[in-house]
N, C-alpha and C positions, 0 to 999 in steps of 0.2 A: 704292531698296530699304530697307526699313526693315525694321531689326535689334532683337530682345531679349535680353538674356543673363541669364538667371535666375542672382542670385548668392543664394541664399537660405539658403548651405548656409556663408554667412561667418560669424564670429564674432571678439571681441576677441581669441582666444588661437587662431587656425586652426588645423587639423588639419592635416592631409595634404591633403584634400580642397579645405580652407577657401584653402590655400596657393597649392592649384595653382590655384585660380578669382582669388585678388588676384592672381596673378601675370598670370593670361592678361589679365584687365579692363586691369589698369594698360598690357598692352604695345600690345590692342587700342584702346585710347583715344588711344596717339600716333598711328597708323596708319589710324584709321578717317578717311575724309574726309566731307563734308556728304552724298556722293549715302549714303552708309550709312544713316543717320539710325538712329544708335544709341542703344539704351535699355538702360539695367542696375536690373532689380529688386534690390534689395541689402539684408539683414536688417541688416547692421551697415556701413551706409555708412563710418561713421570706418575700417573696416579695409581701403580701397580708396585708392588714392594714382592720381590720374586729372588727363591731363596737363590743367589750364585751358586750355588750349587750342582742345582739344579741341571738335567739335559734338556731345559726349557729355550725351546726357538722363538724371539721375540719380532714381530715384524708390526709395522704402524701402518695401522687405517690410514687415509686422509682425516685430519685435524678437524674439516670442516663438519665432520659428522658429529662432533661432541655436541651435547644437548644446549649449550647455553648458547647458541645459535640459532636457538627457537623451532618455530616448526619446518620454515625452510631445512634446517635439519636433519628434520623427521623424515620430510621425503625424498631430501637427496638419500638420507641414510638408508630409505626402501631403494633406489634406485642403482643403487653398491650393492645391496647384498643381491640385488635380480642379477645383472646387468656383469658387474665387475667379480662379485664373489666367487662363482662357481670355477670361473677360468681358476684364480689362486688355488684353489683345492681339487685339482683336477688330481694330483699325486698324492692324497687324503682321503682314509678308511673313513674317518667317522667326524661329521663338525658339531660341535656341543653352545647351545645358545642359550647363554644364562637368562635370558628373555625371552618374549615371546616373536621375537622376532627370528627370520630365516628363508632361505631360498624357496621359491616354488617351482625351478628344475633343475635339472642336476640328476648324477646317479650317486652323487655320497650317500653317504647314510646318517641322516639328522637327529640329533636328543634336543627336544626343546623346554624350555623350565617355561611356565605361564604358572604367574604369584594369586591372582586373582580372576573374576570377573567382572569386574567393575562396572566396566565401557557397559557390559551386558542387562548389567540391574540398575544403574543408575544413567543413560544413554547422556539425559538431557547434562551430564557436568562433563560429560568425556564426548564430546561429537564427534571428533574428527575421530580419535581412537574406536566408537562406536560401531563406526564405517570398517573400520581395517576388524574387529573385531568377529563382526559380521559375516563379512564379504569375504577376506583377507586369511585369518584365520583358521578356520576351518579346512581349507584345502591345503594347508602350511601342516595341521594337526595329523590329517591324512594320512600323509607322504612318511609325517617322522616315523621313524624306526620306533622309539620312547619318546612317553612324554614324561616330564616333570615337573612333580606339582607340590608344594608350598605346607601343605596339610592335606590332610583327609578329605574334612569338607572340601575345599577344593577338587581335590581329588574328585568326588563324585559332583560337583558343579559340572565339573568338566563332560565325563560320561554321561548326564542326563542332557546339556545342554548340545554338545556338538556329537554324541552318539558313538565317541572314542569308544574303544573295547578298556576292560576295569585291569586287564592283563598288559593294556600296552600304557596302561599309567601308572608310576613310579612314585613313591610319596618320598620325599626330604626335605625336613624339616632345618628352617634359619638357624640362625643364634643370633646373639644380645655379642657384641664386640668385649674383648676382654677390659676395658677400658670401666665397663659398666660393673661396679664393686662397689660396697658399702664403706663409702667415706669419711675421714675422721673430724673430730668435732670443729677442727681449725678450717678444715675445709668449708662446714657447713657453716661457720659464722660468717665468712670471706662471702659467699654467695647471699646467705640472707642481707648480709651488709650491702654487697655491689647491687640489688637491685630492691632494698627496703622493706624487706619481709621480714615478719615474724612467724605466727602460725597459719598454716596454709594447706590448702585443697590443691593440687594441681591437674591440671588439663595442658597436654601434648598432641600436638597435629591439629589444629582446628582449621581442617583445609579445605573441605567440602560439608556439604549440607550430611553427607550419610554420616559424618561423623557425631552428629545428632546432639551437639552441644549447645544448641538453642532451647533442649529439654532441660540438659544439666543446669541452665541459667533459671529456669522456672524449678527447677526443683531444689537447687542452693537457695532460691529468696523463700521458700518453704521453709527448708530445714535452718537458715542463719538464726531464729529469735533462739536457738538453744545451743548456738556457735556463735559466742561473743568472741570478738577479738579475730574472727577466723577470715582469710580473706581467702577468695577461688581465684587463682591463678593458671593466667594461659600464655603457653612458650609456645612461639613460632605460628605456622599458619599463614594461608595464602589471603594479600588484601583484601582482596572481593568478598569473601565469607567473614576476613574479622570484621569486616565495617559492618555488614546484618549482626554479627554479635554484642557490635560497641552500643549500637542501634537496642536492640533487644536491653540490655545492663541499662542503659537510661532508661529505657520505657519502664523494667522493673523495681528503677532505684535503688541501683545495685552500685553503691560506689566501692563496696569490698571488693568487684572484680577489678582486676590487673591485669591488661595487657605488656607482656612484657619486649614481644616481636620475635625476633630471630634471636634464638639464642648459639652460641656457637658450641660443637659438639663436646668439648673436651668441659665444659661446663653444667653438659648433662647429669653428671653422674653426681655431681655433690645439690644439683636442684632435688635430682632424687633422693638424696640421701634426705634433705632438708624437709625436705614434704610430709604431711600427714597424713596424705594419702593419695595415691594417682586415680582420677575419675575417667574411664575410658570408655563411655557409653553408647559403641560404635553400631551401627546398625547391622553393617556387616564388612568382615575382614577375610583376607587371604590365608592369613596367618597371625597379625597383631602383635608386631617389636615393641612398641614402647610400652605395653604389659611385663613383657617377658627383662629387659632395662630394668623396668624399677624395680622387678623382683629382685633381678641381680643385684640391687644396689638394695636391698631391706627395704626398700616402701611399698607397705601396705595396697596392693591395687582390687578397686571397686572395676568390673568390668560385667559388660555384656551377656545375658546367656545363649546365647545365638553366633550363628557361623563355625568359624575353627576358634574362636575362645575360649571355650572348656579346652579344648582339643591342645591350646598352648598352655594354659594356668592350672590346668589340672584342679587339686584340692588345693589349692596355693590363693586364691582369690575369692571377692563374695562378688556374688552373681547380682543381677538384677535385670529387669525385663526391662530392658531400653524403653519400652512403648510406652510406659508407664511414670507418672513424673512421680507420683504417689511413692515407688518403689525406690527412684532413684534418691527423693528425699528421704526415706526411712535409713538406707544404704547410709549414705553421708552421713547421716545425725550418728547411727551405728560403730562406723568404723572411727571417726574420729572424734566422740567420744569415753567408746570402751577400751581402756587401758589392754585389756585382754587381749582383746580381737586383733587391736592392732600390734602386740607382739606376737600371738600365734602366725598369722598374717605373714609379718617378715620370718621369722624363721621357716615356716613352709616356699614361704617364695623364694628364697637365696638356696634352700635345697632344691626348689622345683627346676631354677633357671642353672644349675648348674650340670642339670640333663643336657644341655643344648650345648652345641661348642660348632665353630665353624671350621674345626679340624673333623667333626664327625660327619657335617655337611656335604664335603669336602671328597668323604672317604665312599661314601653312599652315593656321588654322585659317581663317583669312579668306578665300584658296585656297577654300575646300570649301565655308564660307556663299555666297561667289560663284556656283560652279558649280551650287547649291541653286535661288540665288534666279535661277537661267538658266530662258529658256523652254525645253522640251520636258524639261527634269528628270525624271528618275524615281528 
C-alpha cells in the first residue's frame, strides 16, 4: 500500500494546523513499516523531525506554498494540489490530508482530517475560508474515501452540516505536545520573574471574537473585589481582537489585565505551571489544545460547556456556560479561591491529559488509511 501525506500547509513557525501535520508525520514515520511505502509532500521539510529510520520517502512541495506568505499562499496552495498534485501521485493507493485541504480529481483514494467548522459558524472572521468552506469543501468531502475529524462534536458538525454518511467519519483525537508537563518551582519563578507576575488567571489564544474573552473581562471585574492581588493574564492573540480587548480593560478599569503578546512555545508549559488557573471560555472548538496543555502541566482549567470541551476535559475541569458572565464570575471567584478545587482540579487534569499522546493519534490515523486502502472500501 503506498501512502502520501500532503504536508504542504508546513512552515518554519507552524500554525496550529502546521503543528498538528509535524506532529502526525514525525509519529507516523516511527510506525509506518516498508509494506506502507510512505511518501510526504512537505513545503518546509526542515520543520518535520522523521525517524532515519524509517522507509519514509521525503520529497518537497514548492517553498512558496508555506503559510507565512499570506493568502497569495493559500491560493497558489489550491492551485498545487488541483493542477500539479494529482499528476505526482499517479503511482499512489491512498493521499492522507492532515487538513482540510485536497484534490477535486483524481482516481487516488483521499483521507481527509477537517479540525473544525469555524469558517461555517463564524463566516463574518473567516471570509475567504468561508468561501472555500462552502463551495469548496463539500465536493472535496464527497469524493474522500474517510473523513477525519478532531472530536465527536466535530464529528457530527460535519454529518449534520455537509450530509457525510457517520460511517464514512472517523473520529481521532490531538494531544497536548510532550513538552507540556508540570514544571518545577525554578522554572516557575524564572517565568513569573521574565514577565512580572505574581498570582494570576490566565487566558491563551485571544484570537477571534468566538473566543468570547470580552465576557471573561466583564466577569473578572465582577469576581476581582474577592481576588486581591490577582491579576487576568493573556498570552498571544491576533492584534485586531487584542486591541477590542485592550479597549474593553480601559473601558472596565481593569489595570490587573496584562497583555503579554506572543509568548514563545517552549515558555508555555512553565506559564502553565505558574497559573492559578487557565480561563478558556470558548464559544465553540474543534477540539480545545490549550485546555488539554495546562492540564498536562497541573493548571487548574475553567472551560466551556459546549462544543467538544467536555468531549476533551472530561471530569478533569469546571464547566461554565460561556453565555453567561454571572457564571463565569462565580467559576473564577470558585476555582481560585478553593484550595481544594484547585488541587482536585490538577490532579484529574495531569491524569485526564495523559489519555491523549500524539503516538496514539498517529496510530488511529493509520487505523483508518488501513481500512481505506482494504478491498471492498467504500
Amino acid at each position: 500500500m503506498r501512502i502520501s501525506v500532503i504536508a504542504s500547509l508546513l512552515d518554519r513557525r507552524p500554525s496550529g494546523l502546521g503543528v498538528y501535520t509535524a506532529n502526525v508525520v514525525r509519529e507516523l514515520s516511527k510506525i509506518a513499516s516498508p509494506k506502507h511505502k510512505l511518501t510526504v509532500f512537505a513545503s518546509c521539510p526542515s520543520g518535520l523531525e522523521i525517524d532515519q529510520s524509517s522507509a519514509i520517502s521525503l520529497k518537497e512541495a514548492p517553498a512558496f506554498l508555506q503559510p507565512r506568505f499570506g493568502k497569495p499562499a493559500a491560493l497558489l496552495r489550491f492551485a498545487w494540489t488541483q493542477v500539479f498534485l494529482p499528476f505526482k501521485l499517479y503511482e499512489q493507493d491512498i493521499a492522507y490530508c492532515p487538513t482540510h485541504h485536497g484534490m477535486l480529481r483524481g482516481s487516488i483514494k483521499q483521507v481527509v482530517t477537517v479540525h473544525d467548522l469555524l469558517p461555517i459558524r463564524f463566516p463574518s472572521q473567516y471570509r475567504l475560508q468561508h468561501q472555500y468552506f462552502s463551495f469548496v469543501l463539500p465536493k472535496l468531502l464527497d469524493r474522500a474515501a474517510a473523513v477525519i475529524a478532531d472530536s465527536q462534536n466535530t464529528k457530527l458538525d460535519i454529518h449534520n452540516y455537509y450530509k457525510i454518511p457517520l460511517h464514512k467519519i472517523f473520529v481521532v483525537h490531538c494531544a497536548a505536545d510532550a513538552q507540556y508537563k508540570p514544571c518545577e518551582a525554578v522554572a516557575v519563578r524564572k517565568i513569573k520573574q521574565l514577565y512580572g507576575l505574581q498570582d494570576f488567571l490566565l487566558v491563551v489564544g485571544a484570537s477571534y471574537a468566538h473566543k468570547n474573552i470580552e465576557r471573561a473581562l466583564e466577569a473578572f471585574a465582577r469576581a476581582k473585589s474577592v481576588l486581591p492581588g490577582v491579576d487576568l493574564v493573556v498570552a498571544g492573540g491576533r492584534p485586531a481582537y487584542l486591541g477590542l480587548l485592550r479597549q474593553k480593560a480601559k473601558a472596565l478599569k481593569l489595570p490587573e489585565v496584562k497583555f503579554l503578546g506572543y509568548v514563545p512555545p517552549e515558555e508555555l508549559p512553565a506559564l502553565y505551571s505558574a497559573a492559578g488557573a487557565l480561563l478558556y471560555p470558548s464559544l465553540y472548538e474543534g477540539f480545545g489544545l490549550p485546555p488539554l496543555e495546562a492540564m498536562a502541566c497541573g493548571c487548574p482549567v475553567i472551560v466551556s460547556n459546549t462544543s467538544s470541551l467536555p468531549e476533551v476535559c472530561g471530569s478533569a475541569a469546571y464547566y461554565v456556560d460561556p453565555s453567561s458572565i454571572d457564571s463565569l464570575a462565580e467559576a473564577i471567584a470558585k476555582v481560585m479561591l478553593d484550595d481544594d478545587v484547585k488541587h482536585s482540579l490538577r490532579q484529574k487534569g495531569v491524569e485526564r491529559a495523559r489519555l491523549f499522546s500524539w503516538e496514539n493519534t498517529a496510530m488511529n490515523i493509520m487505523r483508518v488509511l488501513e481500512e481505506v486502502g482494504s478491498a471492498g472500501h467504500v
